[in-house]
N, C-alpha and C positions, 0 to 999 in steps of 0.2 A: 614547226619551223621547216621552210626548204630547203632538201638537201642541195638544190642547185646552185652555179654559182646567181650571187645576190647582183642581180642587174643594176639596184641603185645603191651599192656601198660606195662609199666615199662622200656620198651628196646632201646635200642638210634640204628639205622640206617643209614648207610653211603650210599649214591646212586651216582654213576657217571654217566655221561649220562643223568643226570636227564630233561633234559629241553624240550624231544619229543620221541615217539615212546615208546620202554619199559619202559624206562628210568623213564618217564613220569606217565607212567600207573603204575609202583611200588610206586613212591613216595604217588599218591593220596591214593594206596590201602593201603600201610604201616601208612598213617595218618586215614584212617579209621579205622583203627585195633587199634588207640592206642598210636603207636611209634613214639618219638622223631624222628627229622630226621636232618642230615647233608647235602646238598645234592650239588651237583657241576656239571657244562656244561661251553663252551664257550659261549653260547647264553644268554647274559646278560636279554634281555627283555622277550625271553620263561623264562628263569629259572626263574626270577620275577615273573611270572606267575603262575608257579609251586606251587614255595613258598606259595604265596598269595593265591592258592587255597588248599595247604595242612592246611597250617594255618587257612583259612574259616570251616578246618572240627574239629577243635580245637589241631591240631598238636605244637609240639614246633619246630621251623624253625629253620634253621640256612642254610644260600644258600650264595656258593662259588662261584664267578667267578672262574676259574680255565681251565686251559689248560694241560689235565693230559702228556702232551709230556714234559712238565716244571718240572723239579725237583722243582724250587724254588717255584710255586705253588701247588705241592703236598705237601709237607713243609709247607704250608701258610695255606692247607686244615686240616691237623692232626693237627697242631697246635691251630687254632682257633675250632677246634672240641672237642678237648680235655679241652679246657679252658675253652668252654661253658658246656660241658656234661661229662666230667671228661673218659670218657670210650666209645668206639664204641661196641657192643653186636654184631653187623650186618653188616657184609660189602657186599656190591654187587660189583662187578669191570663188568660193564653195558658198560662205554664208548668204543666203539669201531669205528675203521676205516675200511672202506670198500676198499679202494684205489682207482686207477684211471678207470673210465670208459667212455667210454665204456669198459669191462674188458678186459685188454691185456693181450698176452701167457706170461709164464715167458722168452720165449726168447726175447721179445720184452720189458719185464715190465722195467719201469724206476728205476735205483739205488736208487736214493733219496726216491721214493715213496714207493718201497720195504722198506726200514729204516725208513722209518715215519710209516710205518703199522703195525712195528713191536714193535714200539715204544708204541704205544696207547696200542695196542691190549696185549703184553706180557711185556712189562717192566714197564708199569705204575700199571699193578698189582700185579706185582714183589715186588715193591717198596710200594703200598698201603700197598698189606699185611705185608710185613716185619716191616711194623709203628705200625702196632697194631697187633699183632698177640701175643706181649709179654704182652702185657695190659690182652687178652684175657686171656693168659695162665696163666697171674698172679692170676685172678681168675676162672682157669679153666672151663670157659665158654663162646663160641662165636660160630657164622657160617661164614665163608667165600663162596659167590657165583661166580662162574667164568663163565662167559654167554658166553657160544659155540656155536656150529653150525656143521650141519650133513657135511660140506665141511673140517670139524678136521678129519673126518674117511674113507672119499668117493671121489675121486680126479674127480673134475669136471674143464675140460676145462676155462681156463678164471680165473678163481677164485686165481692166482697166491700168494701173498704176505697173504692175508686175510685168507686160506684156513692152508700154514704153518706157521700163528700166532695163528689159533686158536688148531693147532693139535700140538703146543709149550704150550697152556695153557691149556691144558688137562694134557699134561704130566707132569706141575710144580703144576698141580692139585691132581695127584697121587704122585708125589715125595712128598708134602710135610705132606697127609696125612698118609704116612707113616712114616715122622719123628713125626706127630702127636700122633702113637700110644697111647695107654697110657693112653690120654688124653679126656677133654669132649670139647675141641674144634674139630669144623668139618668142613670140608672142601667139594663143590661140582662144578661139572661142569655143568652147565644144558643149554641143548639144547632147544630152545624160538620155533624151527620151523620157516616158511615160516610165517611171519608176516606181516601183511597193515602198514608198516611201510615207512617213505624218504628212507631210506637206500635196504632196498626190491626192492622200484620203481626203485632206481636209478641202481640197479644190473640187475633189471628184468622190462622192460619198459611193456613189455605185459604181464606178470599176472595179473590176474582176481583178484579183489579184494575180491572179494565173496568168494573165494577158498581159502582165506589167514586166516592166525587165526589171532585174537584181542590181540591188547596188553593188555586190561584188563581182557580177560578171563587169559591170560596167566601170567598175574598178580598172580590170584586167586590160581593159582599154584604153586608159588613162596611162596604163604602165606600157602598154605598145608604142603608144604616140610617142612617152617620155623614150622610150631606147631605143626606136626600130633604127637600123643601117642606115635608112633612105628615111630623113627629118618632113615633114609634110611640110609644104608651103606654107610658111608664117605668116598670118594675118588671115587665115583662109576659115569660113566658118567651118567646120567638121560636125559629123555625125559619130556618138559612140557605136553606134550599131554597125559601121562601116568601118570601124576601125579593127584592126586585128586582135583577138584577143588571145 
């Protein structure tokens, strides 16, 4: 536990994905800083895990099984979020699908799996945010994070379904901080980089792990963006690498 003071005490956080990889590495560093946490994966016995270690560092837990392709379990997550912590301050939309691999062309990529990737990756944080996004604005203060990837801007072979879901939630990332204006709710994309993450190996069987950034340095950047003095431009794509950590 840090002896410093907790940069996000008082603040309730919502983490998808939470049960490996980012996902993982946000929830322990958001319980070190302080913050309440909501957090949800399909991986029942990681996410136990999670929990159990954010709450060792004195976090207040609340862990969702959750299948964010499920409306009725995004429904089941807002709800008991809200009943436990009355307000989410933080949403991360983490959970993402990579599709089928080995990566197939889009000429080859399969329907169904096209629609499930599209599914996780832009509609369940369509739907996330639209749950809370009025709570926010009701007290004119939150962040929404929308975790991209340099394949939203850069068209790489293979990358089919995963590549235009995530250059879909960049643009529902600037769409709607611009109906934001106005406002002290913010909105960001932020790009994690090439990370030692399942997901990484499973895209990229032969990278080097060495050459790969840490889900907890890249944690650390997550937590700069959330508290630095000077808020980065809202709607603005971002780089974790370029972010302070």
């Amino acid at each position: 536990m840090s002896d410093g003071p907790k940069r996000l005490a008082g603040t309730v956080a919502m983490v998808t994905g939470a049960s490996r990889g980012l996902g993982r590495a946000l929830a322990i560093a958001f319980a070190r800083e302080g913050a309440a946490l909501a957090l949800c994966a399909r991986g029942i016995p990681a996410l136990d895990e999670v929990a159990n270690a954010a709450a060792g560092l004195g976090a207040d837990v609340l862990a969702v099984p959750a299948d964010v392709r499920s409306t009725r379990d995004l429904e089941r997550l807002v709800a008991l979020t809200l009943d436990r912590f009355h307000r989410v301050d933080i949403l991360i939309n983490n959970a993402s699908e990579l599709g089928p691999t080995p990566l197939p062309y889009l000429s080859e990529y399969p329907q169904a799996a096209f629609d499930d990737v599209l599914q996780v990756n832009v509609t369940a944080p369509f739907r996330l945010t639209q749950a809370l996004i009025g709570g926010m604005l009701l007290r004119n203060h939150g962040v929404v994070i929308n975790v991209t990837s340099d394949a939203a801007v850069t068209g790489y072979a293979g990358w089919g379904a995963y590549a235009v879901s995530k250059a879909a939630l960049e643009g529902l990332t600037r769409t709607w901080t611009a109906e934001l204006a106005g406002t002290d709710v913010r909105m960001y994309a932020v790009d994690p980089g090439d990370m030692d993450t399942d997901m990484h190996r499973a895209a990229m069987p032969d990278a080097v792990p060495s050459e790969l950034a840490r889900p907890d340095d890249v944690a650390r950047a997550f937590i700069h963006l959330l508290t630095s003095a000077e808020p980065a431009v809202a709607g603005h794509r971002l780089e974790a690498a370029a972010l302070g950590q």
